[in-house]
C-alpha positions as CSV (number, residue, x, y, z in Angstrom):
1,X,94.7,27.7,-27.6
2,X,92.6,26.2,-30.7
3,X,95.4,24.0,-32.0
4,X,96.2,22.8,-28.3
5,X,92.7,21.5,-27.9
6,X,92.4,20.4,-31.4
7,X,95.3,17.6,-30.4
8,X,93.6,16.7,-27.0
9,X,90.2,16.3,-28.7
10,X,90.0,12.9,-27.6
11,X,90.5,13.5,-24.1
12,X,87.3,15.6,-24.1
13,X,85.2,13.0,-26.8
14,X,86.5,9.6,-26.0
15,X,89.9,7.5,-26.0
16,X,88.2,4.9,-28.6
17,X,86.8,8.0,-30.6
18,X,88.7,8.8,-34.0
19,X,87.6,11.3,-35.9
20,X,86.9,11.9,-39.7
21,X,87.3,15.6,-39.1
22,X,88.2,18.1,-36.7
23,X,86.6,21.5,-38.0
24,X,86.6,25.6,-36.5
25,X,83.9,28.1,-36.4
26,X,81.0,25.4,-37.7
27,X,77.3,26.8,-38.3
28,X,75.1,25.5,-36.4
29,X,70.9,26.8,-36.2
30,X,71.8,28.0,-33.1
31,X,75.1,29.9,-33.7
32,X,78.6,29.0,-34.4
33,X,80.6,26.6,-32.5
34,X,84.0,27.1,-32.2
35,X,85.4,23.8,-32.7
36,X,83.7,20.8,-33.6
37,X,85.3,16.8,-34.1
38,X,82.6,14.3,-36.0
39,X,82.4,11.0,-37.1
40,X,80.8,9.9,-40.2
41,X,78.6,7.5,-40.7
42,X,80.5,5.4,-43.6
43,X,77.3,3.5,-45.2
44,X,75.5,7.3,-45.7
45,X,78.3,8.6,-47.2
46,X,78.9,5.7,-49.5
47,X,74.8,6.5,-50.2
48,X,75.3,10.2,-51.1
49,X,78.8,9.4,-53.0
50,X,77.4,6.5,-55.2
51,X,74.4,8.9,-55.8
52,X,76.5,12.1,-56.5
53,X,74.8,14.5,-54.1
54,X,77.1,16.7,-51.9
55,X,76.0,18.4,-48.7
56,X,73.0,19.6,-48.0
57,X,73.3,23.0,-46.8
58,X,70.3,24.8,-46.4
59,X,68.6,24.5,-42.9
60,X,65.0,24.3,-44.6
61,X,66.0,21.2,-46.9
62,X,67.5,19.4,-43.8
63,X,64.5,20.3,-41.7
64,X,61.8,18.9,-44.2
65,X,64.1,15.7,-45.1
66,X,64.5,15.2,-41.2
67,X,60.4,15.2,-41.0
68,X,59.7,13.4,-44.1
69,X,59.7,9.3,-43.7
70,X,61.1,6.8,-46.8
71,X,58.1,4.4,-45.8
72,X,54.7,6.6,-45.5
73,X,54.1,9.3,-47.4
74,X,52.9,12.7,-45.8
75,X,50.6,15.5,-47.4
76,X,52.6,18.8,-48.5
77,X,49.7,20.3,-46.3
78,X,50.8,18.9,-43.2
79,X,55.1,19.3,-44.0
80,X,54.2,22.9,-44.6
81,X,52.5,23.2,-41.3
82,X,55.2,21.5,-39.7
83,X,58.0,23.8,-41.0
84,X,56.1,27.3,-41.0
85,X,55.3,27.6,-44.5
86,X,53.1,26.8,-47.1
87,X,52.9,24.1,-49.8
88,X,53.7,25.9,-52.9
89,X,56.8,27.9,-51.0
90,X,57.8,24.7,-49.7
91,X,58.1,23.2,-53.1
92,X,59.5,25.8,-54.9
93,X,62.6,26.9,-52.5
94,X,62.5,23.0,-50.8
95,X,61.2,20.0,-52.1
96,X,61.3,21.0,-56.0
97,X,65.5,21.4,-55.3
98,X,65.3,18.1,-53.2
99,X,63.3,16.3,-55.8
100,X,65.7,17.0,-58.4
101,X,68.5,15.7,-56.5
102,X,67.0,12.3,-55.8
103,X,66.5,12.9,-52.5
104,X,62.9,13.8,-52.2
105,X,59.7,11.8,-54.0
106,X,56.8,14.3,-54.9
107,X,53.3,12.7,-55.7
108,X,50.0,14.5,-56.0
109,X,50.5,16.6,-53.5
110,X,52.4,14.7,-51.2
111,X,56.0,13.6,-50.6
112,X,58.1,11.2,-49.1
113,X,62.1,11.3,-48.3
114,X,64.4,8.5,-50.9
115,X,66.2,6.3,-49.3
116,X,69.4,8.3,-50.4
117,X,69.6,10.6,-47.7
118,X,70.1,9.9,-44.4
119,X,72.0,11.4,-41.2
120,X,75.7,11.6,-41.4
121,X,76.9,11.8,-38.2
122,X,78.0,9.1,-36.0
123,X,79.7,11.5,-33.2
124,X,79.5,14.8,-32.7
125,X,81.7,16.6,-29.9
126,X,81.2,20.4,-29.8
127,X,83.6,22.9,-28.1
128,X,83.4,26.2,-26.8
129,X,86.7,28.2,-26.1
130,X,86.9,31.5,-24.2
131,X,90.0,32.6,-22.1
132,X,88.0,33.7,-19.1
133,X,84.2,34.4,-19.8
134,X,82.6,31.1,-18.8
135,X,78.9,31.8,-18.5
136,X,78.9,33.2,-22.1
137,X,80.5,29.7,-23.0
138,X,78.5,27.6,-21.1
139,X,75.2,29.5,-22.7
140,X,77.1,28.9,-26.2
141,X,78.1,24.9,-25.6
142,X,74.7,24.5,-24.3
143,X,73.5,25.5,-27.6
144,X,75.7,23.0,-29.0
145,X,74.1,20.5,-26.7
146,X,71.1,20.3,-29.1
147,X,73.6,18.8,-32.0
148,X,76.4,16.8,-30.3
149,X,77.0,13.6,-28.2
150,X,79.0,15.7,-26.0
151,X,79.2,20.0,-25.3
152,X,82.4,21.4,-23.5
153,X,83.9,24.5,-22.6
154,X,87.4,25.0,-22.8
155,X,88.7,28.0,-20.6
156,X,92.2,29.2,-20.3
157,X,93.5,27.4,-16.7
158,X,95.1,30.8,-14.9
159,X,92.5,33.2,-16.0
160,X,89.3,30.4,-15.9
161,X,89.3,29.4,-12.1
162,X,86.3,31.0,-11.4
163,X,84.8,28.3,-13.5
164,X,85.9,26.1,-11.1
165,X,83.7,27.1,-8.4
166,X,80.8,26.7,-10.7
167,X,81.2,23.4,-11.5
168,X,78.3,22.2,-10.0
169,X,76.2,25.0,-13.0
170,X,77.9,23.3,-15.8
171,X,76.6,19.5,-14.2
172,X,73.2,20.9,-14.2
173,X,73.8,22.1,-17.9
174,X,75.3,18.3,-18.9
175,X,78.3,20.2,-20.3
176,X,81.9,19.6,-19.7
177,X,84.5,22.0,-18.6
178,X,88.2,21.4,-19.1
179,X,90.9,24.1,-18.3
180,X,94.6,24.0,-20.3
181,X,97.7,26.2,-19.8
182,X,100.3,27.8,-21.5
183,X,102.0,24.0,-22.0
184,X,99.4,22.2,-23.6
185,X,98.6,20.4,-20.0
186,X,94.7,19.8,-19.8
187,X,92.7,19.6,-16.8
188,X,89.2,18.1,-17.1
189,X,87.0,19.4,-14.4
190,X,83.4,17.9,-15.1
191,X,82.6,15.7,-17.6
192,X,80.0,16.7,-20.1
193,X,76.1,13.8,-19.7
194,X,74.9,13.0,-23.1
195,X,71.3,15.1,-23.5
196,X,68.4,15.1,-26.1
197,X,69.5,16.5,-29.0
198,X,67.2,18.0,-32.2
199,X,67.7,15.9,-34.9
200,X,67.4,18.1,-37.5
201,X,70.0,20.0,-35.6
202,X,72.7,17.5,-35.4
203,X,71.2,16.3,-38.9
204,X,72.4,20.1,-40.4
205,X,75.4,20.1,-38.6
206,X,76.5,16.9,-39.9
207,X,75.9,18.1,-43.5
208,X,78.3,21.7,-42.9
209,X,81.0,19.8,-41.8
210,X,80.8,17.1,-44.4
211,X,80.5,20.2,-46.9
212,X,83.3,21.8,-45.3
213,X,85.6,18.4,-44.7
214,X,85.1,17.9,-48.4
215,X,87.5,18.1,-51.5
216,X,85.8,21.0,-53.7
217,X,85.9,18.7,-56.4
218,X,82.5,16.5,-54.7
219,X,79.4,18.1,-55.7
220,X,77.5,19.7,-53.2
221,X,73.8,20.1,-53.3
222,X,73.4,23.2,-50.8
Protein backbone atom coordinates (compact mmCIF):
# COMPACT_ATOMS: atom_id res chain seq x y z
CA UNK A 1 0.00 0.00 0.00
CA UNK A 2 3.06 2.40 0.85
CA UNK A 3 4.75 2.15 -2.60
CA UNK A 4 1.20 2.56 -4.28
CA UNK A 5 0.70 5.94 -2.63
CA UNK A 6 4.27 6.81 -2.80
CA UNK A 7 3.65 6.88 -6.94
CA UNK A 8 0.21 8.82 -6.57
CA UNK A 9 1.77 11.40 -4.26
CA UNK A 10 0.89 14.04 -6.51
CA UNK A 11 -2.55 13.35 -6.75
CA UNK A 12 -2.92 14.03 -2.98
CA UNK A 13 -0.09 17.24 -2.98
CA UNK A 14 -0.53 18.87 -6.30
CA UNK A 15 -0.26 18.17 -10.21
CA UNK A 16 2.44 21.12 -10.43
CA UNK A 17 4.18 19.76 -7.14
CA UNK A 18 7.61 17.78 -7.66
CA UNK A 19 9.18 16.64 -5.02
CA UNK A 20 12.87 16.56 -3.76
CA UNK A 21 12.07 13.64 -1.59
CA UNK A 22 9.50 11.22 -0.75
CA UNK A 23 10.45 9.78 2.82
CA UNK A 24 8.56 6.76 5.37
CA UNK A 25 8.14 6.78 9.09
CA UNK A 26 9.52 10.72 9.52
CA UNK A 27 9.78 12.19 13.22
CA UNK A 28 7.92 14.69 13.75
CA UNK A 29 7.42 16.55 17.64
CA UNK A 30 4.31 15.12 17.60
CA UNK A 31 4.87 11.47 16.45
CA UNK A 32 5.87 9.72 13.36
CA UNK A 33 4.28 10.29 10.10
CA UNK A 34 4.04 7.58 7.86
CA UNK A 35 4.88 9.01 4.68
CA UNK A 36 5.96 12.35 3.96
CA UNK A 37 6.89 14.23 0.24
CA UNK A 38 8.79 17.78 0.69
CA UNK A 39 10.15 20.31 -1.30
CA UNK A 40 13.21 22.14 -0.61
CA UNK A 41 13.87 25.47 -0.53
CA UNK A 42 17.00 25.57 -3.10
CA UNK A 43 18.59 29.13 -1.80
CA UNK A 44 18.65 27.61 2.06
CA UNK A 45 20.16 24.62 1.03
CA UNK A 46 22.78 26.35 -1.13
CA UNK A 47 23.19 28.51 2.50
CA UNK A 48 23.77 25.43 4.67
CA UNK A 49 25.98 23.63 1.70
CA UNK A 50 28.26 26.58 1.03
CA UNK A 51 28.57 26.86 4.94
CA UNK A 52 29.07 23.07 5.52
CA UNK A 53 26.39 22.52 8.16
CA UNK A 54 24.16 19.41 7.81
CA UNK A 55 20.79 19.01 9.43
CA UNK A 56 19.84 20.17 12.39
CA UNK A 57 18.34 17.48 14.36
CA UNK A 58 17.68 18.13 17.72
CA UNK A 59 14.11 19.62 18.46
CA UNK A 60 15.65 22.15 21.11
CA UNK A 61 18.25 23.70 18.48
CA UNK A 62 15.37 24.06 15.91
CA UNK A 63 13.11 25.52 18.51
CA UNK A 64 15.56 28.34 19.77
CA UNK A 65 16.82 29.10 16.01
CA UNK A 66 13.02 29.32 15.05
CA UNK A 67 12.61 32.05 18.04
CA UNK A 68 15.74 33.81 17.61
CA UNK A 69 15.70 36.83 14.77
CA UNK A 70 19.07 37.66 12.38
CA UNK A 71 18.12 41.40 12.88
CA UNK A 72 17.44 42.12 16.82
CA UNK A 73 19.07 40.53 19.24
CA UNK A 74 17.18 38.88 22.33
CA UNK A 75 18.42 38.33 26.01
CA UNK A 76 19.38 34.55 26.90
CA UNK A 77 16.89 35.43 29.85
CA UNK A 78 14.03 35.76 27.77
CA UNK A 79 14.95 32.58 25.00
CA UNK A 80 15.24 30.52 28.14
CA UNK A 81 11.81 31.55 29.18
CA UNK A 82 10.53 31.00 26.02
CA UNK A 83 11.76 27.44 25.58
CA UNK A 84 11.35 26.10 29.37
CA UNK A 85 14.78 26.35 30.48
CA UNK A 86 17.31 28.37 31.79
CA UNK A 87 20.20 30.39 30.32
CA UNK A 88 23.18 28.42 31.26
CA UNK A 89 21.31 24.91 30.16
CA UNK A 90 20.38 26.63 27.18
CA UNK A 91 23.92 27.43 26.20
CA UNK A 92 25.49 24.56 27.15
CA UNK A 93 23.24 21.71 25.40
CA UNK A 94 21.83 24.67 22.64
CA UNK A 95 23.26 27.73 21.70
CA UNK A 96 27.08 26.84 22.68
CA UNK A 97 26.63 23.69 19.74
CA UNK A 98 24.77 26.36 17.48
CA UNK A 99 27.37 28.94 18.04
CA UNK A 100 30.07 26.77 16.95
CA UNK A 101 28.37 25.91 13.84
CA UNK A 102 27.88 29.38 12.59
CA UNK A 103 24.56 29.34 13.10
CA UNK A 104 23.98 31.15 16.31
CA UNK A 105 25.71 34.70 17.44
CA UNK A 106 26.31 34.81 21.38
CA UNK A 107 27.06 38.38 22.87
CA UNK A 108 27.04 39.32 26.55
CA UNK A 109 24.42 37.41 27.36
CA UNK A 110 22.40 37.60 24.53
CA UNK A 111 22.05 35.95 21.05
CA UNK A 112 20.81 36.43 17.78
CA UNK A 113 20.29 33.62 14.76
CA UNK A 114 23.23 34.09 11.47
CA UNK A 115 21.80 34.47 8.57
CA UNK A 116 22.98 30.85 7.60
CA UNK A 117 20.07 29.09 8.80
CA UNK A 118 16.85 29.32 7.64
CA UNK A 119 13.69 27.06 6.99
CA UNK A 120 14.05 24.33 4.43
CA UNK A 121 10.95 23.48 3.38
CA UNK A 122 8.99 24.78 0.53
CA UNK A 123 6.13 21.89 0.63
CA UNK A 124 5.30 19.64 3.03
CA UNK A 125 2.51 16.86 2.35
CA UNK A 126 2.09 14.49 5.24
CA UNK A 127 0.26 10.98 4.99
CA UNK A 128 -1.24 8.75 7.28
CA UNK A 129 -1.90 5.12 6.10
CA UNK A 130 -4.10 2.55 8.04
CA UNK A 131 -6.14 -0.26 6.30
CA UNK A 132 -9.32 0.35 8.21
CA UNK A 133 -8.80 2.37 11.51
CA UNK A 134 -9.63 5.85 10.42
CA UNK A 135 -10.19 7.84 13.54
CA UNK A 136 -6.71 6.81 14.81
CA UNK A 137 -5.50 8.30 11.39
CA UNK A 138 -7.30 11.20 11.24
CA UNK A 139 -6.04 11.99 15.08
CA UNK A 140 -2.40 11.04 13.67
CA UNK A 141 -2.64 13.35 10.19
CA UNK A 142 -4.01 15.92 12.23
CA UNK A 143 -0.89 15.90 14.12
CA UNK A 144 0.81 16.21 10.95
CA UNK A 145 -1.39 19.25 10.21
CA UNK A 146 0.83 21.35 12.52
CA UNK A 147 4.01 20.74 9.91
CA UNK A 148 2.61 20.27 6.39
CA UNK A 149 0.81 22.27 3.59
CA UNK A 150 -1.41 19.45 3.36
CA UNK A 151 -2.44 16.22 6.04
CA UNK A 152 -4.22 13.04 4.43
CA UNK A 153 -5.30 9.78 5.39
CA UNK A 154 -4.95 7.01 3.18
CA UNK A 155 -7.26 3.97 3.99
CA UNK A 156 -7.53 0.77 2.26
CA UNK A 157 -10.91 1.25 -0.31
CA UNK A 158 -12.89 -2.24 0.62
CA UNK A 159 -12.11 -2.25 4.28
CA UNK A 160 -12.15 1.95 4.71
CA UNK A 161 -15.82 2.75 3.72
CA UNK A 162 -16.84 3.64 6.92
CA UNK A 163 -14.60 6.57 6.37
CA UNK A 164 -16.71 7.49 3.93
CA UNK A 165 -19.65 8.35 5.92
CA UNK A 166 -17.41 10.53 7.97
CA UNK A 167 -16.36 12.64 5.60
CA UNK A 168 -17.91 15.56 6.77
CA UNK A 169 -15.28 14.86 10.44
CA UNK A 170 -12.27 14.90 8.30
CA UNK A 171 -13.59 18.60 6.52
CA UNK A 172 -13.87 19.85 10.02
CA UNK A 173 -10.24 18.44 10.71
CA UNK A 174 -8.86 20.25 7.13
CA UNK A 175 -7.47 16.81 6.33
CA UNK A 176 -7.84 14.78 3.22
CA UNK A 177 -8.99 11.31 2.92
CA UNK A 178 -8.29 9.17 -0.23
CA UNK A 179 -9.20 5.39 -0.46
CA UNK A 180 -7.01 2.91 -3.07
CA UNK A 181 -7.46 -0.71 -3.88
CA UNK A 182 -5.77 -3.73 -4.56
CA UNK A 183 -4.89 -2.16 -8.31
CA UNK A 184 -3.26 0.92 -7.48
CA UNK A 185 -6.84 2.88 -8.41
CA UNK A 186 -7.13 5.98 -6.01
CA UNK A 187 -10.24 7.56 -4.91
CA UNK A 188 -9.99 11.04 -3.31
CA UNK A 189 -12.92 11.60 -1.14
CA UNK A 190 -12.27 15.15 0.60
CA UNK A 191 -9.58 17.20 -0.06
CA UNK A 192 -7.35 18.25 2.74
CA UNK A 193 -7.70 23.01 3.59
CA UNK A 194 -4.37 24.34 4.23
CA UNK A 195 -4.26 25.17 8.34
CA UNK A 196 -1.80 27.10 10.71
CA UNK A 197 1.04 25.28 11.10
CA UNK A 198 3.91 25.67 14.13
CA UNK A 199 6.85 26.81 12.60
CA UNK A 200 9.23 25.24 14.53
CA UNK A 201 7.28 22.13 13.71
CA UNK A 202 7.45 22.20 10.03
CA UNK A 203 10.94 23.98 10.65
CA UNK A 204 12.20 20.35 12.44
CA UNK A 205 10.55 18.42 10.08
CA UNK A 206 12.15 19.97 7.29
CA UNK A 207 15.66 19.40 8.87
CA UNK A 208 14.88 15.15 9.41
CA UNK A 209 14.07 14.74 6.10
CA UNK A 210 16.84 16.77 4.69
CA UNK A 211 19.07 14.66 7.14
CA UNK A 212 17.53 11.62 6.06
CA UNK A 213 17.33 12.61 2.01
CA UNK A 214 20.96 13.20 2.38
CA UNK A 215 24.22 11.30 1.07
CA UNK A 216 26.09 10.34 4.48
CA UNK A 217 28.95 11.83 3.08
CA UNK A 218 27.29 15.85 3.93
CA UNK A 219 27.92 16.74 7.35
CA UNK A 220 25.27 16.93 9.65
CA UNK A 221 25.14 19.07 12.63
CA UNK A 222 22.41 17.18 14.77
Amino acid sequence: MTATVESKIRTLASPTFVPDAILREVASPRGIIDLLAVSFDTAALESRRSAGVGAVTLPMRVRALDALRVDREIRLTTLALKLGTTPEALIRSTLGPLAEMGLVNLRDRHASRSEIWRPLASHITAVELKLSKWRSALQQADNAAMCANRAWVVLDRQRGQAAVSAADTFRAFGVGLALVDSAGAMRVVVRPRRRLTTRWFRAYVAEVAWANATDPSESQAN
